[in-house]
C-alpha positions as CSV (number, residue, x, y, z in Angstrom):
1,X,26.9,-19.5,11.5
2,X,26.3,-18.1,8.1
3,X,24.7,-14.9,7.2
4,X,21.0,-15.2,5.5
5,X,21.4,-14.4,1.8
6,X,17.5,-15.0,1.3
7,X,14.4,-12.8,2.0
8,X,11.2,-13.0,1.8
9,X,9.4,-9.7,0.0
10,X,5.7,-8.9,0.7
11,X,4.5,-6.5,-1.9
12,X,0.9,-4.4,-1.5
13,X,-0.9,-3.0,-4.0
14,X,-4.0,-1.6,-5.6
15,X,-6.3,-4.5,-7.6
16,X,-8.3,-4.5,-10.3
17,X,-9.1,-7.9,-10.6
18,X,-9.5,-11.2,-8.3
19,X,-6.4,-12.6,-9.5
20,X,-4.6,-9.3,-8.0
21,X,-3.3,-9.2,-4.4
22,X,-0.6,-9.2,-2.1
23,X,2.7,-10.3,-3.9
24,X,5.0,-13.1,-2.5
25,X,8.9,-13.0,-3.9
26,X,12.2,-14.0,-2.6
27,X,15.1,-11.8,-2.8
28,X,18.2,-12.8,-3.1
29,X,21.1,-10.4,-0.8
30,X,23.4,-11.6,-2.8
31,X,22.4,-10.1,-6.2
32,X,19.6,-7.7,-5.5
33,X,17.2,-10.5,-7.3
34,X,13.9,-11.2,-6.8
35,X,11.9,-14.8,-7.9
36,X,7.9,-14.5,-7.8
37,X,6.6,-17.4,-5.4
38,X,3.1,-16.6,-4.9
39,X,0.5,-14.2,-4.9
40,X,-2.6,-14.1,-2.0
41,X,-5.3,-13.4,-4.3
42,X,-8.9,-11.7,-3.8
43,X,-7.7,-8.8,-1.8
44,X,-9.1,-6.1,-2.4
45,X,-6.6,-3.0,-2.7
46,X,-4.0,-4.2,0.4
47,X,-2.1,-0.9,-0.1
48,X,-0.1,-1.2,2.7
49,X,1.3,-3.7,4.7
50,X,2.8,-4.9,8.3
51,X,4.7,-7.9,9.3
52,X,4.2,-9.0,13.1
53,X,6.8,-9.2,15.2
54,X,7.2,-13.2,15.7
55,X,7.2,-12.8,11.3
56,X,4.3,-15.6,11.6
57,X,1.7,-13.2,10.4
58,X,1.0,-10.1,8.1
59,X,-1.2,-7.6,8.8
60,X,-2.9,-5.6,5.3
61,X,-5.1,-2.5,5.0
62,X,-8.2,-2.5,2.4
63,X,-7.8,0.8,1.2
64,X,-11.6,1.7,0.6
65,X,-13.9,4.7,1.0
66,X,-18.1,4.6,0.2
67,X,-20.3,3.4,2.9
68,X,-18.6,-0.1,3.8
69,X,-15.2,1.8,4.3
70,X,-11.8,0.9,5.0
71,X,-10.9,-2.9,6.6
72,X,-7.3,-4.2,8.0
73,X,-7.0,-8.2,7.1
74,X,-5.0,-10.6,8.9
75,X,-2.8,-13.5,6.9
76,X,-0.9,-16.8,8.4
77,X,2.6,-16.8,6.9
78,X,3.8,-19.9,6.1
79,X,7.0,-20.4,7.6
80,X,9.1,-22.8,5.2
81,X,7.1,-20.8,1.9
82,X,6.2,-17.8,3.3
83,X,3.2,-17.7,1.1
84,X,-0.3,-16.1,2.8
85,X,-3.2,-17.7,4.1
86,X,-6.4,-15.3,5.0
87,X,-7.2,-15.2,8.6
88,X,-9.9,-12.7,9.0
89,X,-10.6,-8.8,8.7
90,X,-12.2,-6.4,10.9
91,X,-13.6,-3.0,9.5
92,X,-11.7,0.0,10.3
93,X,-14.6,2.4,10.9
94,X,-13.5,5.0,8.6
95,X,-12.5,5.6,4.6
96,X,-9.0,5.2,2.7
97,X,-7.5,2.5,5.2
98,X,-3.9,3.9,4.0
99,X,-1.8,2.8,6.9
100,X,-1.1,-0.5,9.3
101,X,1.5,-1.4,12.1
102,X,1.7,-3.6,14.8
103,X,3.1,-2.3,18.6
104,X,6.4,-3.6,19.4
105,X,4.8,-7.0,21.7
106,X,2.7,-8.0,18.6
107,X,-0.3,-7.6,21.0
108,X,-2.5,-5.0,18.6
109,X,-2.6,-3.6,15.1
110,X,-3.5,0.1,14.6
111,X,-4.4,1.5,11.2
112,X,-4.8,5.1,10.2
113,X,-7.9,6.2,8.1
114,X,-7.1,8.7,5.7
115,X,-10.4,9.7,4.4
116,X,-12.3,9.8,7.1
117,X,-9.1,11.4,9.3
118,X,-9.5,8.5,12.0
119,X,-7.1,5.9,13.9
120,X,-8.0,2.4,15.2
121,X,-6.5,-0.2,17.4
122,X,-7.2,-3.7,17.5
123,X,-6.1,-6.6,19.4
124,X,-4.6,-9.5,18.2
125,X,-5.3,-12.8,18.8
126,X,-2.4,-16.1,19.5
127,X,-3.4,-16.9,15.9
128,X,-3.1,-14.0,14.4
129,X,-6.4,-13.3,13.8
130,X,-8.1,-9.7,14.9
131,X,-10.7,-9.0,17.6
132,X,-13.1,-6.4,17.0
133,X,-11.6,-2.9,17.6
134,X,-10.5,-1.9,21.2
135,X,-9.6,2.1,20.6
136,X,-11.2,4.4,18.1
137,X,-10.3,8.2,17.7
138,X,-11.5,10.6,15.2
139,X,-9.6,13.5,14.6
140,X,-11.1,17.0,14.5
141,X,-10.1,19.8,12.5
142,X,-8.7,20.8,9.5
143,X,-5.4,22.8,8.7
144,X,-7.3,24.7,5.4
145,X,-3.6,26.0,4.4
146,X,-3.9,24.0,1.2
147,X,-7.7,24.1,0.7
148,X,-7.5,21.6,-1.8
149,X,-6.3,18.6,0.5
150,X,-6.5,20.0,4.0
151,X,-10.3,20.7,4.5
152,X,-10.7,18.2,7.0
153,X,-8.6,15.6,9.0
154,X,-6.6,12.8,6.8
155,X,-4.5,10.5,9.3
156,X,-2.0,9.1,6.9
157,X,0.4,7.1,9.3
158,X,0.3,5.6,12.8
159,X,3.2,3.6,14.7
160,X,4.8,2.8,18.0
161,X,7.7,4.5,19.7
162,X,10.9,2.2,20.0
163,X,9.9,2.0,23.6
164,X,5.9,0.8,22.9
165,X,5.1,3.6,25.3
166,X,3.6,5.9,22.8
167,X,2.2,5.6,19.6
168,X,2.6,8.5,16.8
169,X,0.8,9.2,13.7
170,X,0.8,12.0,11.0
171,X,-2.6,13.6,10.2
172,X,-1.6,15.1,7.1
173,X,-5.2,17.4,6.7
174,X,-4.7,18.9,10.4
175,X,-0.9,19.4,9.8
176,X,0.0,17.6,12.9
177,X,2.0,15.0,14.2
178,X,-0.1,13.8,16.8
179,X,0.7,11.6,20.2
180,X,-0.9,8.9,21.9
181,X,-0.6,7.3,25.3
182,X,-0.3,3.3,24.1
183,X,-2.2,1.6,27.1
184,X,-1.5,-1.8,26.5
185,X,-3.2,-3.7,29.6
186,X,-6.8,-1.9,28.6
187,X,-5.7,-1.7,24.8
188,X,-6.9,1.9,24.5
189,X,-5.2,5.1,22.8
190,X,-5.0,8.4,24.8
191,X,-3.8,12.2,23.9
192,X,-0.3,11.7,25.4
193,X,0.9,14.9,27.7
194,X,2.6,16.9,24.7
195,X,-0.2,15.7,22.5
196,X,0.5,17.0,19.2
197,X,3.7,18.6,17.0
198,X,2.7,21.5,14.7
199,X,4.2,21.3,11.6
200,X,4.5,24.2,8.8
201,X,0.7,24.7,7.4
202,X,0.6,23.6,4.3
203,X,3.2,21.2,4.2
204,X,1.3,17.8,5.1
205,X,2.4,15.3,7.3
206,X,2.7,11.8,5.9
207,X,5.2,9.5,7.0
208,X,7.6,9.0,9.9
209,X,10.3,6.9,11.0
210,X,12.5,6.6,14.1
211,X,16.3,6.7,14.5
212,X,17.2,3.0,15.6
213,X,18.1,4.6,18.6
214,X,15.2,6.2,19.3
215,X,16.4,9.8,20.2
216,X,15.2,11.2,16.7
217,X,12.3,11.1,14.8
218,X,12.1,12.5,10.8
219,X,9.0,12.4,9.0
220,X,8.3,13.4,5.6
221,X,5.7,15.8,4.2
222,X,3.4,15.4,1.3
223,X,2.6,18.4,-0.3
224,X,5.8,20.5,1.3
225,X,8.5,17.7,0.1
226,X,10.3,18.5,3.1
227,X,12.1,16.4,5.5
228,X,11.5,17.4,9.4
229,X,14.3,16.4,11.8
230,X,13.2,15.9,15.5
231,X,14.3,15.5,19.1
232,X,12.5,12.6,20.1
233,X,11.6,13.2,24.3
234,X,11.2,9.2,25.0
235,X,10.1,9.8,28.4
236,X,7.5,12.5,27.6
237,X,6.7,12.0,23.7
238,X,7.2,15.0,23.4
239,X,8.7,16.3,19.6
240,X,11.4,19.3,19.5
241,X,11.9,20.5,15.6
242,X,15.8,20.5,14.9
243,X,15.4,21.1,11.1
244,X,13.3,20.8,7.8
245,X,15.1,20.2,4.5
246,X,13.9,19.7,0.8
247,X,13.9,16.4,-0.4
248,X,13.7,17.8,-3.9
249,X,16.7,19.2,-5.8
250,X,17.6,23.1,-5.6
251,X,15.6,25.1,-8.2
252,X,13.1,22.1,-9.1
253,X,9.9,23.3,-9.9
254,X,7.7,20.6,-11.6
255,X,5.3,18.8,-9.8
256,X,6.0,16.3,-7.4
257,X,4.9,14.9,-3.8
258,X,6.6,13.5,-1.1
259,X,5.6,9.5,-0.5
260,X,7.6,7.5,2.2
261,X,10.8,7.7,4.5
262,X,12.7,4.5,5.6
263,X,15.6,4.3,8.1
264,X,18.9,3.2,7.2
265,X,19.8,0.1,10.0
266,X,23.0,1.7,11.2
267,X,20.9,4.7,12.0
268,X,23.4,6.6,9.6
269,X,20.8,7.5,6.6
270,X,17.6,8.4,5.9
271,X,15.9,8.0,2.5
272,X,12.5,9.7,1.2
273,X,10.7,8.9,-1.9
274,X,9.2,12.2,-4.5
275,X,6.6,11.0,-6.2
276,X,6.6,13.3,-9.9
277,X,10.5,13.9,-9.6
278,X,10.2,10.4,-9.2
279,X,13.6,9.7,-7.2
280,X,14.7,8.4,-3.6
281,X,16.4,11.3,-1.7
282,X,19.1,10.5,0.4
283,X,20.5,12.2,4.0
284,X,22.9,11.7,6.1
285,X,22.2,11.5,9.6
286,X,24.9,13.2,12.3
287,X,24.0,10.8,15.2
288,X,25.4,13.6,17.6
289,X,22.6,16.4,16.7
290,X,20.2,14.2,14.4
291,X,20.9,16.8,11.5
292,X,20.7,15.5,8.5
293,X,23.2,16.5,5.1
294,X,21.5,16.2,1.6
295,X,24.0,13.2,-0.6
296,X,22.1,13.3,-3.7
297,X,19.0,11.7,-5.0
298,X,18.9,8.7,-7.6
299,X,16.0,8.1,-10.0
300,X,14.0,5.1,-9.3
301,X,14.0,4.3,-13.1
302,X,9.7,4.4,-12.7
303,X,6.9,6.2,-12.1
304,X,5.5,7.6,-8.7
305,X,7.6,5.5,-6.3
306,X,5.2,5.3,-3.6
307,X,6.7,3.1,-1.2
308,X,10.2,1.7,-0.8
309,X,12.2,-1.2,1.5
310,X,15.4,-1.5,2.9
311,X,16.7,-5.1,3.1
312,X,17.8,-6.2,6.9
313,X,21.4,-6.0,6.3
314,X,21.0,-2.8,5.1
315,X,22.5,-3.3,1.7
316,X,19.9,-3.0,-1.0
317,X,16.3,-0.8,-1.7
318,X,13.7,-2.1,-3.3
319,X,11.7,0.6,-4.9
320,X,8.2,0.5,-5.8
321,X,6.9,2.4,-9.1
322,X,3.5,2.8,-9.1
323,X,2.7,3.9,-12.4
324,X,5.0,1.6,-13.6
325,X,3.7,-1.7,-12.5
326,X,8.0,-2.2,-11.3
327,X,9.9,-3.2,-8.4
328,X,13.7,-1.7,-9.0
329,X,16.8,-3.3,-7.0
330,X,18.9,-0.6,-6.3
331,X,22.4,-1.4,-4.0
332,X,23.4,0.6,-0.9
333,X,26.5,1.3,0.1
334,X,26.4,1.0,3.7
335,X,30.0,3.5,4.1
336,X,28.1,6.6,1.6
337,X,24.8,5.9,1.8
338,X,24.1,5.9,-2.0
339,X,22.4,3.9,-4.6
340,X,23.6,2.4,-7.5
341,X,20.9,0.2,-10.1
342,X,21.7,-3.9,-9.9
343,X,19.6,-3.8,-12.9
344,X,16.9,-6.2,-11.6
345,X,13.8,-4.9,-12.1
346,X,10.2,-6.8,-11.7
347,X,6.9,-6.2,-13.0
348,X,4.5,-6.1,-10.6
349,X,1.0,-4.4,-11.5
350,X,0.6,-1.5,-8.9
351,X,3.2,-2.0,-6.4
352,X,2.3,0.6,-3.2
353,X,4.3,-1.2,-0.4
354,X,7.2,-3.4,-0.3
355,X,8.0,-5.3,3.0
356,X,10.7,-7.3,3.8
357,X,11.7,-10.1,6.4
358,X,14.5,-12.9,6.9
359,X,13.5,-16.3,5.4
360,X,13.3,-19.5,7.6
């Protein structure tokens, strides 16, 4: 059997016209190259994305605030093209839809409402398509250690445990990582036991990812540009701080935010993305303690890299410039952990999330 050489690369972002949309591309493993295919047009700021488990549909926030708010839409994926066809949306009862996942069965999609400082769960259907919401909670609260972006709640990320037993997501206005119960029978979220993890005030919880293994959690902070190691309690959900690094090099003092965090496959990495120093940071993971050793950090040749990807055999990262309109190839050695340019790089106006999946 030979190894797939060929992707298929879903790319968000934010629209200012009807010809704008969700961005279909292959990518090629072998070269780092990526060929435009199509584009799912008439969607209205899909800033992030989620691919479902059986990769037969793709889940898209509408990242909206004033009195219609937020929505999450539901596409078909074709499976020779891989192009998009609209299913349906459902409105996500709150502002800034920033976030979407699906639980590890593919049974529900759960967004996380950033302006309004909400999450929402909703059940999908055998063709992909959403039912009405089954769980809503609002946050209450507010942090107020930055008074400028933590005067209320601002849920900014939301995603199941490896074991679909709990669900986590970062509320970066309360400074919190909170915990859910995931009750999948009655498709309803619940404070978990150890409900919350406090982080730093000030620093601003955004995104999170899990160790493969699931023993470690890091998430990455918005306005601290830190990186928060964690002990990952899979039988409790219960969060343990190890460590919190920089993700910004030592005696950098121009303005810059922390964006997203992606896991390396092998579980040996982790890579965050600084939006103003405008680079991917890059750690090393000891798999023994979870601590994590800066290796560097590599421009991503653009402008606020808001969202990045990780191919599935671990070997390339696609990084999305926001202010760039680019898509930048970059290869990963899978024995260091760094990033070297393959010199492709693809206009695309406004990328904001880049998500990958086998083709065929």
């Amino acid at each position: 059997m030979t190894q797939t050489t060929e992707f298929l690369v879903y790319v968000g972002t934010y629209t200012r016209g009807p010809e704008e949309g969700i961005y279909v591309y292959t990518f090629d493993a072998a070269t780092g190259a990526l060929q435009y295919q199509s584009v799912a047009a008439g969607v209205v700021n899909p800033s992030f994305l989620a691919i479902h488990p059986s990769q037969r549909f793709l889940y898209a926030t509408n990242e909206l605030g004033g009195e219609s708010g937020g929505a999450v839409s539901a596409f078909a994926i074709d499976p020779a093209s891989g192009n998009l066809t609209f299913i349906n949306s459902q409105p996500a009862k709150g502002t800034a839809t920033c976030y979407v996942s699906t639980d590890r069965t593919g049974q529900y999609a759960m967004a996380a409402n950033y302006g309004s400082g909400s999450i929402i769960m909703f059940p999908i259907q055998p063709d992909g398509s959403l039912k009405p919401d089954s769980s809503f909670i609002q946050h209450e609260g507010a942090s107020r250690a930055n008074p400028a972006r933590q005067e209320s709640p601002h849920a900014h990320s939301i995603m199941p445990d490896p074991n679909n037993r709990y669900v986590l997501a970062c509320d970066l206005g309360l400074d919190k990582v909170m915990v859910y119960n995931l009750d999948l029978p009655n498709g309803l979220l619940t404070p978990a036991p150890h409900p919350w993890a406090q982080v730093t005030p000030g620093m601003g919880p955004r995104h999170f990812a899990f160790h493969p293994q699931g023993q470690y959690v890091y998430v990455v902070t918005e306005m601290g540009s830190t990186i928060i190691a964690y002990a990952y309690d899979a039988e409790q959900g219960k969060l343990d701080e190890l460590q919190t690094l920089s993700t910004l090099p030592e005696g950098y003092q121009g303005d810059t935010t922390g964006a997203d965090i992606q896991m390396h496959p092998s579980g040996k990495f982790v890579y965050t993305s600084n939006r103003g120093h405008d680079s991917i940071a890059m750690f090393a993971i000891d798999e023994s303690t979870g601590l994590l050793t800066s290796i560097g950090y590599e421009s991503t040749q653009g402008r606020v890299p808001r969202n990045f990807a990780i191919d599935p055999t671990g070997t390339f990262l696609l990084a999305a410039n926001q202010n760039s309109d680019t898509v930048v190839s970059f290869h990963l050695d899978p024995v260091t952990g760094k990033l070297t340019p393959t010199g492709h790089v693809t206009e695309i106006p406004r990328p904001v999330c880049v998500k990958m999946m086998a083709r065929g």
